[in-house]
VEXFI-856826 format. One line per field, with one value per residue (C-alpha): z, y, x; residue number from 1; residue in one letter. Coordinates in nm, 4 decimals, padded with zeros to 6 digits. Layout:
<nodes>
c3	(Z,...)
c2	(Y,...)
c1	(X,...)
n	(NUM,...)
res	(A,...)
</nodes>
This chain:
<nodes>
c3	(00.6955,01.9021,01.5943,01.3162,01.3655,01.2832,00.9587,00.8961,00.9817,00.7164,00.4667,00.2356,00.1225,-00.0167,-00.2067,-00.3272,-00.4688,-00.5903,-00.8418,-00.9632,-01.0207,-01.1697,-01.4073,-01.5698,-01.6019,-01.7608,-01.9784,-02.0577,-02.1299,-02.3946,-02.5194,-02.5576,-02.7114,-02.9512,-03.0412,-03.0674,-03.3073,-03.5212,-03.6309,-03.6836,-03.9268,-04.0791,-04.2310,-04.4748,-04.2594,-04.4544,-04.2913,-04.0002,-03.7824,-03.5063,-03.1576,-02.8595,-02.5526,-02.2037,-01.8898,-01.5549,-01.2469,-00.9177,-00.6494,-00.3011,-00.0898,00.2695,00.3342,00.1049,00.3103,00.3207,00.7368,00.9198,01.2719,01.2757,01.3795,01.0850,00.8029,00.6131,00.3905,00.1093,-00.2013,-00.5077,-00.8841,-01.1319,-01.5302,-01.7737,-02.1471,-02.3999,-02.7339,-03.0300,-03.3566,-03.4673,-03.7322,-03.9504,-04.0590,-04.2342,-04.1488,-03.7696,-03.7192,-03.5112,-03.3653,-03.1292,-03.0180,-02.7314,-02.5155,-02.1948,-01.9168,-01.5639,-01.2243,-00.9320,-00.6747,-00.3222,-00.0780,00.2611,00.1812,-00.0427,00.0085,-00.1913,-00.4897,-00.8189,-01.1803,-01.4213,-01.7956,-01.9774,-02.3442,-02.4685,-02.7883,-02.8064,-03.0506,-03.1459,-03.3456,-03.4121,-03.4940,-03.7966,-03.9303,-03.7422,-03.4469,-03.2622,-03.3566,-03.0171,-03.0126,-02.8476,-02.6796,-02.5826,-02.4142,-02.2837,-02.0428,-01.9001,-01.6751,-01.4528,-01.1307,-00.9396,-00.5673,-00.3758,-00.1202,-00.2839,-00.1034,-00.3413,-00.6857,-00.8746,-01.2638,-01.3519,-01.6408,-01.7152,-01.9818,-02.0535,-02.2118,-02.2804,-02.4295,-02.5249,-02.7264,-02.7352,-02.6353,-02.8131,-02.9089,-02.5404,-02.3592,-02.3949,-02.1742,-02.1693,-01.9168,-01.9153,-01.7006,-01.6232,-01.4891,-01.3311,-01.2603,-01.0368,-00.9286,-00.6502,-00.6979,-00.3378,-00.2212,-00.0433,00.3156,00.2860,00.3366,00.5372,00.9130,01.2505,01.1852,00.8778,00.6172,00.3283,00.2458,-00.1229,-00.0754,-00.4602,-00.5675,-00.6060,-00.8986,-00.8802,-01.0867,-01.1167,-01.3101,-01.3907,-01.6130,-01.6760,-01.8323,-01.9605,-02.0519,-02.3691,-02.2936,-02.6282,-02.5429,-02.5800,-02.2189,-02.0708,-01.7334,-01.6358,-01.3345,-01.3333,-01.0598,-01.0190,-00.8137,-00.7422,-00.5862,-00.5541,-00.2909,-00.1091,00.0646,00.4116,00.5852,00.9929,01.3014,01.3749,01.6044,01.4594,01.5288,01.3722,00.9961,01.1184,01.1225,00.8043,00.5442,00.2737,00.2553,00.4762,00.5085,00.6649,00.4997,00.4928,00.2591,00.5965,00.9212,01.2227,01.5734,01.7330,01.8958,01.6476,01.3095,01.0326,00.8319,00.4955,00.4602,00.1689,00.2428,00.0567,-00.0260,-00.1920,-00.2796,-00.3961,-00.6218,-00.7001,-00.9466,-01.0837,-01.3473,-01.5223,-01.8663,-02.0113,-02.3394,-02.3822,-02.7006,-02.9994,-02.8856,-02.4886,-02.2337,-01.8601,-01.5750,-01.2338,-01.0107,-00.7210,-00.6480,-00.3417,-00.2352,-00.0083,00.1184,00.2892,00.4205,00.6371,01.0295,01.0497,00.8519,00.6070,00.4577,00.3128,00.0581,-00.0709,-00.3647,-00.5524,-00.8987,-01.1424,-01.4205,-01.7633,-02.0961,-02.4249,-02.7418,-03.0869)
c2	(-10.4650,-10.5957,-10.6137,-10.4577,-10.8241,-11.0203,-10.8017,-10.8684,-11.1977,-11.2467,-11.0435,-11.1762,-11.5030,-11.3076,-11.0505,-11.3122,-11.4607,-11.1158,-11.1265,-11.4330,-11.3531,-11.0454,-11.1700,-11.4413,-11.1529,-10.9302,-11.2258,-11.2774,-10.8796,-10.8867,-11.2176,-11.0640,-10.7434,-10.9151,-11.1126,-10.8263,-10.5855,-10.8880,-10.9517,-10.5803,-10.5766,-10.9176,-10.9129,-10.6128,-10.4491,-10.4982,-10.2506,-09.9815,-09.8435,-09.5473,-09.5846,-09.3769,-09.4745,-09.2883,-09.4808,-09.3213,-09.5793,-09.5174,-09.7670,-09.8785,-10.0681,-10.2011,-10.2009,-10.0043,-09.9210,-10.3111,-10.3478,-10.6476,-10.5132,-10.3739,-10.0300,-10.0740,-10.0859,-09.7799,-09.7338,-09.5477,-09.4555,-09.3863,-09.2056,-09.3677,-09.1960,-09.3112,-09.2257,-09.4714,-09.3971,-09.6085,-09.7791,-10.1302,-10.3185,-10.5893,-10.8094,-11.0861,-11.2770,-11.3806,-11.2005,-10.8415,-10.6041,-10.3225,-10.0007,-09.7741,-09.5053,-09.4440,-09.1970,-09.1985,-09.0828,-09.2192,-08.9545,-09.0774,-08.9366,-08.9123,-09.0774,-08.8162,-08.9499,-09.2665,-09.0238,-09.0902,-09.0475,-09.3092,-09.2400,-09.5698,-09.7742,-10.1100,-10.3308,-10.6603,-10.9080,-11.1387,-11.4597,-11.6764,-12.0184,-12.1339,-11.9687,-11.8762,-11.7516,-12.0935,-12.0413,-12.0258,-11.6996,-11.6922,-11.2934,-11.1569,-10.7846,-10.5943,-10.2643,-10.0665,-09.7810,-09.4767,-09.4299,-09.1188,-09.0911,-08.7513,-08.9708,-09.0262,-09.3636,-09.5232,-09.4009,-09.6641,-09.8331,-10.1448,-10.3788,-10.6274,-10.9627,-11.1121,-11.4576,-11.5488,-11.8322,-11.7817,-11.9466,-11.8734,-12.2448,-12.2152,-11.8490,-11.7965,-11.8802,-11.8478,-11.9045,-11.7160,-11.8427,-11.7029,-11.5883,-11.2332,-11.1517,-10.8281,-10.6095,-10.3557,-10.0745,-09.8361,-09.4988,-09.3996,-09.5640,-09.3555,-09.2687,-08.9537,-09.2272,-09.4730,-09.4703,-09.5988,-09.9207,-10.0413,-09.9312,-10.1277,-09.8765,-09.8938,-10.0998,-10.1582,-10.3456,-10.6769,-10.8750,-11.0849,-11.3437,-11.4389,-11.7228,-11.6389,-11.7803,-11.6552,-11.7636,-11.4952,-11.5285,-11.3203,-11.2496,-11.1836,-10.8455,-10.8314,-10.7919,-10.9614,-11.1823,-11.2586,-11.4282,-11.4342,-11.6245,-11.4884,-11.6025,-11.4264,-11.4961,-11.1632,-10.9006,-10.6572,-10.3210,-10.2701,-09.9740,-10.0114,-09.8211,-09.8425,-10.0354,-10.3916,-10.6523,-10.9161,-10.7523,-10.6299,-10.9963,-11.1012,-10.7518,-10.7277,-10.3586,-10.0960,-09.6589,-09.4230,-09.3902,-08.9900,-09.1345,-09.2553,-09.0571,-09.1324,-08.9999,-08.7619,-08.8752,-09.2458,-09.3283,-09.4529,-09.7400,-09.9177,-10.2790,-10.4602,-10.8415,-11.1815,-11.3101,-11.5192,-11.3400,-11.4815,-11.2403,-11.3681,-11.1478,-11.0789,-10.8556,-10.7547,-10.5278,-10.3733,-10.1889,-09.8561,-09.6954,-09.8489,-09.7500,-09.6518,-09.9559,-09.9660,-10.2144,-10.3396,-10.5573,-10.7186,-10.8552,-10.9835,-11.0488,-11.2779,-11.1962,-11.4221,-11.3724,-11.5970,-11.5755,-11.5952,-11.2331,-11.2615,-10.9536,-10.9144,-10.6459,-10.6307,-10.3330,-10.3205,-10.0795,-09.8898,-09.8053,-09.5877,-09.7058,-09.4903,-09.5493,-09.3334)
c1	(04.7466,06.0754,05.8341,06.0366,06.3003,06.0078,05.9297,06.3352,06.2759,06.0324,06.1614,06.4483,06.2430,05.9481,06.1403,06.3875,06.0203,05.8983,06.2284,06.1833,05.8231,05.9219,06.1180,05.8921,05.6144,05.8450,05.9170,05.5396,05.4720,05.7616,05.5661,05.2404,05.4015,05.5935,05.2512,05.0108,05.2900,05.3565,04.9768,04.9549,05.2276,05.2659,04.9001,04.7708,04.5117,04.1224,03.9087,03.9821,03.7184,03.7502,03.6069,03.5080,03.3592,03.2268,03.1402,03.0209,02.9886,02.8383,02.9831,02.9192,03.1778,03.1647,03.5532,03.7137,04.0310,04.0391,04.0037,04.1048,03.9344,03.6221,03.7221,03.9729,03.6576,03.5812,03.2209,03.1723,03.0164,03.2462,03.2348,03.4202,03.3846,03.6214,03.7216,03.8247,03.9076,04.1237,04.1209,04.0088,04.1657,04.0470,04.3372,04.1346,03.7708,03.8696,04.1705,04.1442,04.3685,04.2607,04.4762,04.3407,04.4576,04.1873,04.1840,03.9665,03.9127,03.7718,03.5942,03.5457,03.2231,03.4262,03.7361,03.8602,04.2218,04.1474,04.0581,04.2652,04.2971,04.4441,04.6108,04.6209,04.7354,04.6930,04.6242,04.4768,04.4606,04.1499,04.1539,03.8591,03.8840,03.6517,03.3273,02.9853,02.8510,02.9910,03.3230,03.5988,03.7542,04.1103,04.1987,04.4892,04.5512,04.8307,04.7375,04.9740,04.8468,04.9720,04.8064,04.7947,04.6547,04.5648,04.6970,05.0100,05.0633,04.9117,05.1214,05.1668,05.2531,05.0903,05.1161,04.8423,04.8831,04.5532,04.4989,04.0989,03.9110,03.5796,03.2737,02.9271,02.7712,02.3892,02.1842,02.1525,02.4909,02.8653,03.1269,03.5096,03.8087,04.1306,04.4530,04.5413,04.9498,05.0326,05.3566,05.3256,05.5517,05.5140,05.6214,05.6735,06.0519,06.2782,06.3007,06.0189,05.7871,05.9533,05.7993,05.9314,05.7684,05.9891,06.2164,06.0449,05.8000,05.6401,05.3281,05.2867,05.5881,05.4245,05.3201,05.0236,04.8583,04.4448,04.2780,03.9183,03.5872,03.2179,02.9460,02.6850,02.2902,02.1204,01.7951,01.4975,01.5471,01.9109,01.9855,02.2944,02.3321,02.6865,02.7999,03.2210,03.4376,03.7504,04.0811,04.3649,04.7399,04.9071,04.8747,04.6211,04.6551,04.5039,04.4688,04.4899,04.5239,04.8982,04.9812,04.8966,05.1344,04.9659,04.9692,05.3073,05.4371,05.3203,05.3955,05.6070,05.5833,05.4124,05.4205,05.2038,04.8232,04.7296,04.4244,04.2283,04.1969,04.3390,04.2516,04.4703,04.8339,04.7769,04.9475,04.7473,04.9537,04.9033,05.0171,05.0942,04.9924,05.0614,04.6914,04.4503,04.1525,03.8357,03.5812,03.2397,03.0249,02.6976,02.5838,02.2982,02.3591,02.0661,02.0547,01.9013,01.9240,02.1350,02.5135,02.4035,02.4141,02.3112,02.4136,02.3519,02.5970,02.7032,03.0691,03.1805,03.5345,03.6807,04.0767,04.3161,04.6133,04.8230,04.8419,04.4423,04.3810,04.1094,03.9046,03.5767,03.4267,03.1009,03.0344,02.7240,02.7452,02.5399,02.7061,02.6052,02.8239,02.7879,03.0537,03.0596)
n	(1,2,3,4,5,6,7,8,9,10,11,12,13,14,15,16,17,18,19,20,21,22,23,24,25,26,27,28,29,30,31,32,33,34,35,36,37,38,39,40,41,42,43,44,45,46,47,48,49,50,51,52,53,54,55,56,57,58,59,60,61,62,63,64,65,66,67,68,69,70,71,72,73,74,75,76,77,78,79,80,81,82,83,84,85,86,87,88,89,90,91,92,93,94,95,96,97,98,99,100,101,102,103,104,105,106,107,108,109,110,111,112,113,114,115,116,117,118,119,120,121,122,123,124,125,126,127,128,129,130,131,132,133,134,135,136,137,138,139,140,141,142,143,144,145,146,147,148,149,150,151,152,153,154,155,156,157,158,159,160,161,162,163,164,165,166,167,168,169,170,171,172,173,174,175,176,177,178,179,180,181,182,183,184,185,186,187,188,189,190,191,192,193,194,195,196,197,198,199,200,201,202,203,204,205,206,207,208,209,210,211,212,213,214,215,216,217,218,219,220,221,222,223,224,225,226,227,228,229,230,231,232,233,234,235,236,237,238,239,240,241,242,243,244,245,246,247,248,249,250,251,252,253,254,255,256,257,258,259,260,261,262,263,264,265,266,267,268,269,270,271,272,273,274,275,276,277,278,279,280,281,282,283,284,285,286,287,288,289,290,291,292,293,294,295,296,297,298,299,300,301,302,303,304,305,306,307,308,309,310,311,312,313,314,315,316,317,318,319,320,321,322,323,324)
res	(X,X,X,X,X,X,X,X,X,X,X,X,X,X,X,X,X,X,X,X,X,X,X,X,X,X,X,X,X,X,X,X,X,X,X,X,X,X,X,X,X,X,X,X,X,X,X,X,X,X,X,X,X,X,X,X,X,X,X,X,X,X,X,X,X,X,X,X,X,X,X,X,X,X,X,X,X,X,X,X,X,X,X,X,X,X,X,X,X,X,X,X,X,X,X,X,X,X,X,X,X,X,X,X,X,X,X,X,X,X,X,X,X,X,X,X,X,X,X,X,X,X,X,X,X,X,X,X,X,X,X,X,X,X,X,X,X,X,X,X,X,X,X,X,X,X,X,X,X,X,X,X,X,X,X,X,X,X,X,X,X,X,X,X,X,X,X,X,X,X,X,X,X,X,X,X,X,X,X,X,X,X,X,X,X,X,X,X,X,X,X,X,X,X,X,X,X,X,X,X,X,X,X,X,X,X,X,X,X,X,X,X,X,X,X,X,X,X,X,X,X,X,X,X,X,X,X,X,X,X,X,X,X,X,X,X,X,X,X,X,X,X,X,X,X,X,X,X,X,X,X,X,X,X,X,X,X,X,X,X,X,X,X,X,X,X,X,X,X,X,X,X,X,X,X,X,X,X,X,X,X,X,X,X,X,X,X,X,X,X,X,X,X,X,X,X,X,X,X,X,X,X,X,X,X,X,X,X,X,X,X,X,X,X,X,X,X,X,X,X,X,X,X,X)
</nodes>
């Protein structure tokens, strides 16, 4: 995040939880499939449009190898650039679908071995209740992306279900609330990366669920303030100086880390934890030119885990959007 008994110890329950959780996602995903294919081809589509969008983000985290000791917490600066690109369809007044296929990358100043690229496709679905600009709008997305680490350790597939509720409350304000559930799958079992420490070694097998809500501000020169609140039961990865017998007791899941350095004659170790983790943001979107957008913001997250282990990450962002 003698001891390897308490990690056995520990064990069974969890995964036994995992499946169970497992399941009812997968049951949700085949939901939310079934839901966003069946307004695509139940109504006659009434207008199509084409999208593309670029986004570049600079980023600056405090702990991004997710430390529980000092010595454990890693700074750096990181550049994310993404491409998204799909097709919108209008089924009738209120009713939406949206099909997308993106691809990113995430470069790392020091901490090259947390660099990664992502290929990604998803659809959503839209329907707005009633007429006007104070009409509720209900919103629901399926994402399904393949990760790929220089570190390896970190390979992974995920699967995110959204479900949103939003409604602009007067010119000014809106609000949106909604849940997000998440399958992951680590692509790294097998005993090449087991360790001496424990034979359960893919730290993304997990699947996690977050509850979130925001309310944004429109400013008379079209400029956005959002402040979001976000909670999350699931999992986190921490990367620590091996040995820790305190994140030892409480894993699920942990392998060697080559993505942070270690000194010479220690083992560097990534855990997978149980948590409840806490993100508060703030962000400020400014327009600057008719399909180019700019933004500034501030997130901080607060981690717990069980056995006294809590985290903390701040990360302030600047980040350029353009779409064709």
């Amino acid at each position: 995040m003698v001891c390897n008994v308490k990690t056995a110890l520990i064990r069974p329950e969890p995964k036994r939880h995992m499946q169970k959780t497992g399941m009812r996602t997968r049951s949700i995903l085949t939901t939310g499939i079934s839901l966003l294919l069946g307004a695509v081809f139940a109504t006659p589509v009434v207008h199509a449009d084409s999208f593309f969008e670029l986004s570049a983000g600079v980023h600056s985290d405090d702990n991004v190898s997710r430390g529980f000791l000092r010595s454990d917490r890693y700074a750096d600066v990181s550049l994310d650039v993404d491409i998204t690109a799909g097709r919108f369809y209008q089924l009738r007044p209120g009713r939406s679908v949206t099909v997308f296929g993106s691809l990113g990358a995430s470069r790392f100043d020091k901490l090259d071995g947390f660099n990664a690229q992502a290929l990604g496709l998803g659809a959503s679905y839209q329907q707005k209740f009633g007429l006007g600009a104070y009409a509720p709008s209900a919103f629901v997305s399926l994402n399904i992306l393949h990760h790929n680490s220089t570190g390896k350790t970190r390979d992974r597939d995920t699967a995110e279900l959204e479900f949103s509720y939003s409604k602009r409350l007067s010119p000014a304000w809106s609000a949106m609330a909604g849940f997000v559930f998440e399958k992951s799958d680590g692509r790294n079992d097998g005993s090449k990366y087991a360790s001496a420490y424990s034979t359960v070694n893919d730290i993304y097998d997990f699947t996690q669920r977050s509850a979130f809500a925001s309310l944004e501000y429109a400013f008379y020169n079209q400029s956005l303030l959002s402040l979001s609140y976000t909670i999350v039961d699931g999992n986190t990865v921490s990367s620590a100086l091996a040995p820790n017998p305190r994140l030892l007791a409480i894993s699920e899941a942990l392998t060697l880390d080559p993505a942070v350095p270690a000194p010479p004659g220690r083992n560097q170790v990534a855990y997978s934890l149980k948590t409840d983790a806490h993100l508060l943001a703030l962000d400020w979107s400014i327009p600057v030119g008719r399909d180019t957008g700019f933004s500034i913001g501030y997130a901080r997250q607060q981690i717990e885990a069980r056995n006294g282990v809590n985290y903390r990450n701040d990360r302030i962002s600047l980040k350029l959007l353009h779409a064709w």
